[in-house]
C-alpha positions in Angstrom: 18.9 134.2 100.9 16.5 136.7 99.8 14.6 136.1 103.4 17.7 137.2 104.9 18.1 140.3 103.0 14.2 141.4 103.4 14.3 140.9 107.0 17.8 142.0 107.1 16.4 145.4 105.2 12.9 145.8 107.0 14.8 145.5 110.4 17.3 148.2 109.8 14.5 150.1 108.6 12.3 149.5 111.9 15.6 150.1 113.8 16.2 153.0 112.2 12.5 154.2 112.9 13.4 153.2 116.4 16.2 154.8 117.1 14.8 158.2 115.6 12.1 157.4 118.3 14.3 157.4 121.0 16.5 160.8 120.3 13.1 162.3 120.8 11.2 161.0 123.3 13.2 161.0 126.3 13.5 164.1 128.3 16.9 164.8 127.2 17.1 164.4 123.4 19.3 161.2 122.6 19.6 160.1 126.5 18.2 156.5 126.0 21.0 155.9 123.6 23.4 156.0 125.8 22.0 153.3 127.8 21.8 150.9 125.0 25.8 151.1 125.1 25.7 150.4 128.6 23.9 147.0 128.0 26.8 145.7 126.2 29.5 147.5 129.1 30.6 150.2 126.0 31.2 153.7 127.8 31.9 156.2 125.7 33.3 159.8 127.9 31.9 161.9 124.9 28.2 162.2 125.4 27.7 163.3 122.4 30.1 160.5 120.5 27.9 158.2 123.1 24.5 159.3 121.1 26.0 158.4 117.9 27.1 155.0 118.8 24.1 153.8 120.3 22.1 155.2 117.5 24.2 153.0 114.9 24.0 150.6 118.0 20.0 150.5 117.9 20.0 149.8 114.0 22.1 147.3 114.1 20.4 145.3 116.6 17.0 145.9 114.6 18.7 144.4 112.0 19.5 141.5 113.9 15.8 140.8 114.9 15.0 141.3 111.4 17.0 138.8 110.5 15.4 136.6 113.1 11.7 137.7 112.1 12.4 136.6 108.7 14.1 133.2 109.3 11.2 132.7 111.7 8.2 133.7 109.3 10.0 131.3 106.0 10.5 128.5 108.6 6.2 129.0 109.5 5.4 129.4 105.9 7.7 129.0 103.0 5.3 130.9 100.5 3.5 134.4 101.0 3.3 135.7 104.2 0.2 137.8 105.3 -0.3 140.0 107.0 -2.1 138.4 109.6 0.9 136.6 110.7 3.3 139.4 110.0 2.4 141.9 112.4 1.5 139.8 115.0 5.1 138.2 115.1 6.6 141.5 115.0 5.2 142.8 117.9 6.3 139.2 119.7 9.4 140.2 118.8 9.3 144.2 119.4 8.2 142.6 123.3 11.1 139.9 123.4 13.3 143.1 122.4 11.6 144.8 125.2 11.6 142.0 127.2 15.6 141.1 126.7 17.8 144.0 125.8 15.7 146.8 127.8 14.5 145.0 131.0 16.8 141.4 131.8 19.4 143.4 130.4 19.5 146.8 131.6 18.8 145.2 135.4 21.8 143.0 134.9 24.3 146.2 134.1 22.4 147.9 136.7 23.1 145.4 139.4 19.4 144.7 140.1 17.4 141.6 139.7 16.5 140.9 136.3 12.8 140.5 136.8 12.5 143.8 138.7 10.4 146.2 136.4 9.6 149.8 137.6 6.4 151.4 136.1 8.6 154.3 134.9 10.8 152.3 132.6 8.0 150.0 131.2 6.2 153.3 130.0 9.4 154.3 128.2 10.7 151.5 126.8 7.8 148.9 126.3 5.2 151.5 123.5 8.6 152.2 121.1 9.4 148.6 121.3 6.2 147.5 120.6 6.2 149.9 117.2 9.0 148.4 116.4 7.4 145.4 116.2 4.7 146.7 114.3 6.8 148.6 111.7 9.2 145.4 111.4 5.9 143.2 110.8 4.3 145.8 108.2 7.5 146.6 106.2 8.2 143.1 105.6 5.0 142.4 104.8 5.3 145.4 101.8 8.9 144.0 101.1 7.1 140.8 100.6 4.6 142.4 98.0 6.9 144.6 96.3 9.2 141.6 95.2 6.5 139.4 93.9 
């Protein structure tokens, strides 16, 4: 139980980190949040209203993965994890988040092929992803050392 609740913690956190990312690294502050609605065919008429829900959106899902991350780190090694295997999982799963939710599934709701990739969206999506991963691995791994 308390793996859940670390990775459960540590990926809200990383989602939340995430999701802060995203308001402001679009062109239009927030914009990418809107799309993370449209994954899951939510459309919301209020852009603004939109923003909010695919903020909370983004954090739950993090928290999701960091569920995963943690189920998948106890079931590799039941005692302390370093941090030599915590990063490196969470950028595996910062990519399969990339690799999912904001390619396969994005092309899906788009109509397109879901192993079409434009340059444009890989620069966008793929580096905040990937520091997801990073921050999911690192604040586990402080979690981790914190509780001991």
């Amino acid at each position: 139980m308390a793996v859940i609740r670390r990775g459960l913690l540590t990926g809200l956190f990383a989602g939340l980190v995430l999701a802060m990312l995203d308001v402001v690294v679009d062109g239009v502050p927030g914009n990418g949040l809107q799309e993370v609605l449209r994954w899951f065919g939510i459309t919301v008429a209020d852009a603004g209203l939109a923003r909010l829900a695919g903020f909370v959106l983004v954090i739950a899902l993090g928290g999701i993965f960091g569920i995963l991350f943690g189920l998948i780190l106890n079931s590799m090694n039941a005692q302390a994890v370093s941090i030599n295997r915590a990063i490196p999982l969470g950028l595996l799963l910062g990519f399969a988040w990339w690799l999912l939710l904001a390619q396969m599934l994005c092309n899906v709701v788009h109509h397109v092929s879901p192993f079409s990739f434009n340059f444009t969206g890989i620069l966008l999506t793929l580096p905040l992803n990937l520091v997801f991963g990073v921050v999911l691995g690192t604040a586990y791994y402080q979690m981790q050392t914190r509780t001991r």
